[in-house]
C-alpha positions in Angstrom: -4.7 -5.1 14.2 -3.9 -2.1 11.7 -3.2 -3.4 8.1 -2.2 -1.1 4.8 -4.3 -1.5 2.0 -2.5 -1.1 -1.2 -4.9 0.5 -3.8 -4.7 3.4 -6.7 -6.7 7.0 -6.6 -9.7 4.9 -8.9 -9.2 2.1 -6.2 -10.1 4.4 -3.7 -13.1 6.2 -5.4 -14.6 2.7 -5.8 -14.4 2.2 -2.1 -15.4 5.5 -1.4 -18.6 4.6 -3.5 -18.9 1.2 -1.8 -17.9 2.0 1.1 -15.5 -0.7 1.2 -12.3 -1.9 0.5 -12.8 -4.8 -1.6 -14.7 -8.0 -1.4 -12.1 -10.5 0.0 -9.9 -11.8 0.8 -7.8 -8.6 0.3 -4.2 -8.3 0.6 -2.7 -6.4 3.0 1.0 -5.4 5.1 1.2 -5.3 8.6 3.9 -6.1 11.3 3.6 -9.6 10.6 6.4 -11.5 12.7 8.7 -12.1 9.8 8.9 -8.4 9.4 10.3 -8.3 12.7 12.4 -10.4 12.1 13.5 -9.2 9.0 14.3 -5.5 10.2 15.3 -6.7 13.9 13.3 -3.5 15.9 11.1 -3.7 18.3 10.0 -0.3 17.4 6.5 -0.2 16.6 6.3 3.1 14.9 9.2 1.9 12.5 7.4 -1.2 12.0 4.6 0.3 10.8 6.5 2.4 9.0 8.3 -0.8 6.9 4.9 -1.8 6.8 3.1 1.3 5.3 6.3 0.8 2.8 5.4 -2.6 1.8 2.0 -1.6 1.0 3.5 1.6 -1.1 5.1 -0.8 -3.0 1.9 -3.0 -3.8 0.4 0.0 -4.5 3.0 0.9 -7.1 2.3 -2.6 -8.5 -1.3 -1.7 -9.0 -0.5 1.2 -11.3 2.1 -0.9 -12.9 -1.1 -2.8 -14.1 -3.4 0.5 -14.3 -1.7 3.2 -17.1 -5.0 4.7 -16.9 -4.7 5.6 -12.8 -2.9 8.5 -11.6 0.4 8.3 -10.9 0.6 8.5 -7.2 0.3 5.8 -4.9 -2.5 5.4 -2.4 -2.3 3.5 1.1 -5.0 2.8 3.4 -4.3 2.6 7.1 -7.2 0.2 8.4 -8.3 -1.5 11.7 -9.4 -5.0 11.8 -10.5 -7.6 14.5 -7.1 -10.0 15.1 -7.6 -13.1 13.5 -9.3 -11.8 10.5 -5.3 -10.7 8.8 -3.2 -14.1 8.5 0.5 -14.2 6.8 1.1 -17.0 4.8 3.2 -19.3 6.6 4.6 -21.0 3.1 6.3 -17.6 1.8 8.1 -17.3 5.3 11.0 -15.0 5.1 10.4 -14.4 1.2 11.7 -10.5 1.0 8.5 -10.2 -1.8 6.2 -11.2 0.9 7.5 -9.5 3.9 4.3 -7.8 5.8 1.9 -9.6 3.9 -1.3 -10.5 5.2 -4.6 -11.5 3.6 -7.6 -10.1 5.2 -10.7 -12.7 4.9 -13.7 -10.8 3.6 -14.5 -7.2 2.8 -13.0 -4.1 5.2 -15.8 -1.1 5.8 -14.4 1.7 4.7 -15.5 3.3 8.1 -13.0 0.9 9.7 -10.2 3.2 8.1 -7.9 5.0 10.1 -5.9 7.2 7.9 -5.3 7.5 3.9 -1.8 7.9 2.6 -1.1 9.5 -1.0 1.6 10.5 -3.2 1.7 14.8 -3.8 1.1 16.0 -7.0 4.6 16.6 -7.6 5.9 12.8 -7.1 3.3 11.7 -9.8 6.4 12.0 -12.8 9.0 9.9 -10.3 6.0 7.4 -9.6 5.3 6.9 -13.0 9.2 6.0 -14.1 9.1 3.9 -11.1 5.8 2.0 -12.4 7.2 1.5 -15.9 10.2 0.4 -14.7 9.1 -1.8 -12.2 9.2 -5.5 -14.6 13.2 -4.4 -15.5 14.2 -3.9 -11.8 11.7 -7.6 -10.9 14.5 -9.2 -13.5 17.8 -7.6 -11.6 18.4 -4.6 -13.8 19.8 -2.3 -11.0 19.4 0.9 -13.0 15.8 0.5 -13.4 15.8 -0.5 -9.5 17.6 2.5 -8.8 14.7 4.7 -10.6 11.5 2.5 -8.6 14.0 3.3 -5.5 13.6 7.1 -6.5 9.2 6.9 -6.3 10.2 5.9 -2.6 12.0 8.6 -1.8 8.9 10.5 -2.0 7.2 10.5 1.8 3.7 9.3 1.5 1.3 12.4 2.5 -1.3 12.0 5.5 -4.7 12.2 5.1 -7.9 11.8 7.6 -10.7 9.9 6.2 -13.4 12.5 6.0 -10.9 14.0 3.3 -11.8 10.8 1.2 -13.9 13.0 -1.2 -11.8 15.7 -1.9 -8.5 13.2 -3.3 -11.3 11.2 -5.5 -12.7 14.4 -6.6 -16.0 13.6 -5.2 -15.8 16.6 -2.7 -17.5 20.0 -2.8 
């Protein structure tokens, strides 16, 4: 099963140095059968797509929390053994907790498939978006309408070998 791992650019360098994501259980999004029922497609690729999403979200989240971390969020695309990724049956159709899975114990990093980050030039719309993240959680629409504008930026695509180079470990 392929699961997003929300994390920030530190998040990742700690994983890079681990060499895994976390210690568990980790929270994760993946086409989870209330997001298929929620956006009504049988589309894999767009599933994964609203999945990647939900995780780009959680990610913004984390830097919410983080003013240290750069600004740009940071997805991991990861592949692990069904079974091992529930949902939470109790949060149902919750639109917070569409896609979310939990992931019992810690993912090798060498299980990733793909790492998805912000550009350089979406770091000053993802940091608006992160501060106003609590007004648009209590119904303000205009501060919704600026988070809405950090999504507007397409996560880029990145192979794992490149790992090093976005946590400036690289030569």
């Amino acid at each position: 099963m392929r699961v997003y791992v929300p994390l920030t650019l530190p998040g990742l360098a700690e994983a890079h140095k681990t060499g895994q994501l976390g210690s568990g259980p980790l929270v994760a999004y993946a086409v989870t059968p209330a997001l298929r029922e929620w956006y009504l497609s049988d589309d894999i690729e767009e599933l994964e797509y609203a999945a990647l999403s939900r995780a780009a979200l959680a990610s913004l989240r984390l830097l919410a929390a983080d003013p240290a971390a750069p600004r740009r969020r940071v997805v991991v695309a990861v592949d692990v053994p069904d079974g091992t990724a529930t949902a939470d049956p109790d949060r149902g159709l919750d639109p917070a907790a569409l896609g979310e899975v939990r992931v019992a114990g810690a993912v090798p990093l060498a299980k990733a498939a793909s790492v998805h980050v912000d550009h350089g030039e979406a770091e000053a719309d993802v940091a608006a978006a992160a501060q106003a993240l609590p007004a648009a959680d209590g119904g303000d629409d205009d501060a919704q309408f600026v988070v809405d504008g950090a999504e507007d930026h397409e996560l880029l695509w990145f192979a794992t070998q490149e790992i090093p180079n976005l946590v400036g470990a690289g030569g």
